[in-house]
C-alpha positions as CSV (number, residue, x, y, z in Angstrom):
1,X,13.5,11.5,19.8
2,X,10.6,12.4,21.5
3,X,7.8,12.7,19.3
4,X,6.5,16.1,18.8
5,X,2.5,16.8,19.1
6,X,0.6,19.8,17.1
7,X,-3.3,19.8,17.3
8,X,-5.4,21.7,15.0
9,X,-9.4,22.6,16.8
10,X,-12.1,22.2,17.8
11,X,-14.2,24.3,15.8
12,X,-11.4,25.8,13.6
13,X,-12.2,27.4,10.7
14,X,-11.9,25.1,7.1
15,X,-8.3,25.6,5.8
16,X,-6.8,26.2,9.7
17,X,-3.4,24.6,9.8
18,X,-1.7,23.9,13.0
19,X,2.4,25.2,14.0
20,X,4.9,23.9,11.6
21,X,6.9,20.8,13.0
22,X,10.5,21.2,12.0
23,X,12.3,17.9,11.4
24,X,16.1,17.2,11.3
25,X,17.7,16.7,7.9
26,X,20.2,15.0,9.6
27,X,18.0,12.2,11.5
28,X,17.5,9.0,9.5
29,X,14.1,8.4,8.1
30,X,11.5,6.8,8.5
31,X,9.3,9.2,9.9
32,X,6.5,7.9,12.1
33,X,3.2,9.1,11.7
34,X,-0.3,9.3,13.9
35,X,-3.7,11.2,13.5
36,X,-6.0,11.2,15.9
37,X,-9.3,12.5,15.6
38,X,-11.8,13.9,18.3
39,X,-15.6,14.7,16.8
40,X,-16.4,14.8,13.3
41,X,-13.4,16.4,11.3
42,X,-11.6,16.0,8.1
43,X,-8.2,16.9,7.8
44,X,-5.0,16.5,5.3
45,X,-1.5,16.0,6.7
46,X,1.4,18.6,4.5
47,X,4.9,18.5,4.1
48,X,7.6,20.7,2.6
49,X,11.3,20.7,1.6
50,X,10.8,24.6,1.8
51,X,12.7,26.4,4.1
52,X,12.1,30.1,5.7
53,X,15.6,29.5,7.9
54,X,17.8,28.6,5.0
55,X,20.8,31.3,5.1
56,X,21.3,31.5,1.4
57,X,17.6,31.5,-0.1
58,X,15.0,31.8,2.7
59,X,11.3,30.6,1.4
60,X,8.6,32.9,3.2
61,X,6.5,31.2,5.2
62,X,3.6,32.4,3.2
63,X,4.8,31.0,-0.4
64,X,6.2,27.4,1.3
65,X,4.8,24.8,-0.9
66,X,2.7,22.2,0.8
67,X,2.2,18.9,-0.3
68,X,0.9,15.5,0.3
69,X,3.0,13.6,-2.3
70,X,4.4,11.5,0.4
71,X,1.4,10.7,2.1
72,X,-0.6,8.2,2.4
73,X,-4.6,9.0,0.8
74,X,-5.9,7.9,3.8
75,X,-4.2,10.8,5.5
76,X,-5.2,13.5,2.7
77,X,-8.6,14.9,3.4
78,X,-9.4,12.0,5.7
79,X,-13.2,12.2,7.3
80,X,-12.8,11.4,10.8
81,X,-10.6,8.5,10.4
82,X,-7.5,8.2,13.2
83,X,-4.4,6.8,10.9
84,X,-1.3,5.6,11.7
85,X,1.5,5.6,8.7
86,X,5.2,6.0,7.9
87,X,7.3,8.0,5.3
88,X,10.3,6.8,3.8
89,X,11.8,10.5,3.4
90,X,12.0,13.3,6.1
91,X,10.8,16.2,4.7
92,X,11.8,19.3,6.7
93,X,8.2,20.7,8.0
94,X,5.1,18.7,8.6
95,X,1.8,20.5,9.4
96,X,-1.8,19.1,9.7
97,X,-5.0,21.2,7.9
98,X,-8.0,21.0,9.3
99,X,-10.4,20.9,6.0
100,X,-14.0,20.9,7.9
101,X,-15.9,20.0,11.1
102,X,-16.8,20.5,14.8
103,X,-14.2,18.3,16.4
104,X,-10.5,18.6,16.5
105,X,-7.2,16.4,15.7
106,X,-4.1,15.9,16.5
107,X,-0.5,15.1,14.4
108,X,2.1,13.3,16.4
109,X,5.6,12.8,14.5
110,X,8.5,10.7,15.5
111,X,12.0,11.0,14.2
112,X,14.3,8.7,14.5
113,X,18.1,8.9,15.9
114,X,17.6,13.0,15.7
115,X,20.5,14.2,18.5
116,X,18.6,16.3,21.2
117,X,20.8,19.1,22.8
């Protein structure tokens, strides 16, 4: 899979998130993981098992529960720190929060044998 990019800044207010990244519940885990960081910023990376396309019992977008259970602490409120990590389990939506600064970063998650059509 190609990995998939979402950047969150500059100057974003505290508490901006970037687009959701949808990951395939069918792909194998690992996930792999990158932050990188431009400026002075501190950010957490989220995940959720929530899902607003489920046919049977959507989750809104708004009430999604994000956590950072499967993350590293480096990557949760990290202070201008780039971070490279894995995850043994796919959730299926990855964000990045951008918690404070003037700068801005960037997520970058790869999947691995997801079938691209």
């Amino acid at each position: 899979m190609r990995p998939i990019t979402r950047t969150v800044g500059p100057n974003a207010a505290p508490g901006t998130p970037s687009d959701m990244i949808r990951l395939d519940e069918w792909a194998d885990a690992p996930l792999g993981i990158q932050v990188s960081v431009q400026g002075t910023v501190t950010f957490a990376v989220q995940h959720s098992f929530d899902d607003p396309n489920d046919l049977i019992s959507p989750v809104p977008v708004a009430q999604m529960y994000w956590g950072t259970d499967l993350v590293p602490l480096a990557a949760q409120g990290a202070a201008g720190n780039n971070i490279t990590f894995s995850m043994a389990t796919a959730p299926l939506w990855m964000r990045l929060v951008l918690n404070s600064g003037t700068g801005s970063a960037k997520l970058v998650v790869t999947q691995y044998n997801v079938v691209e059509g």
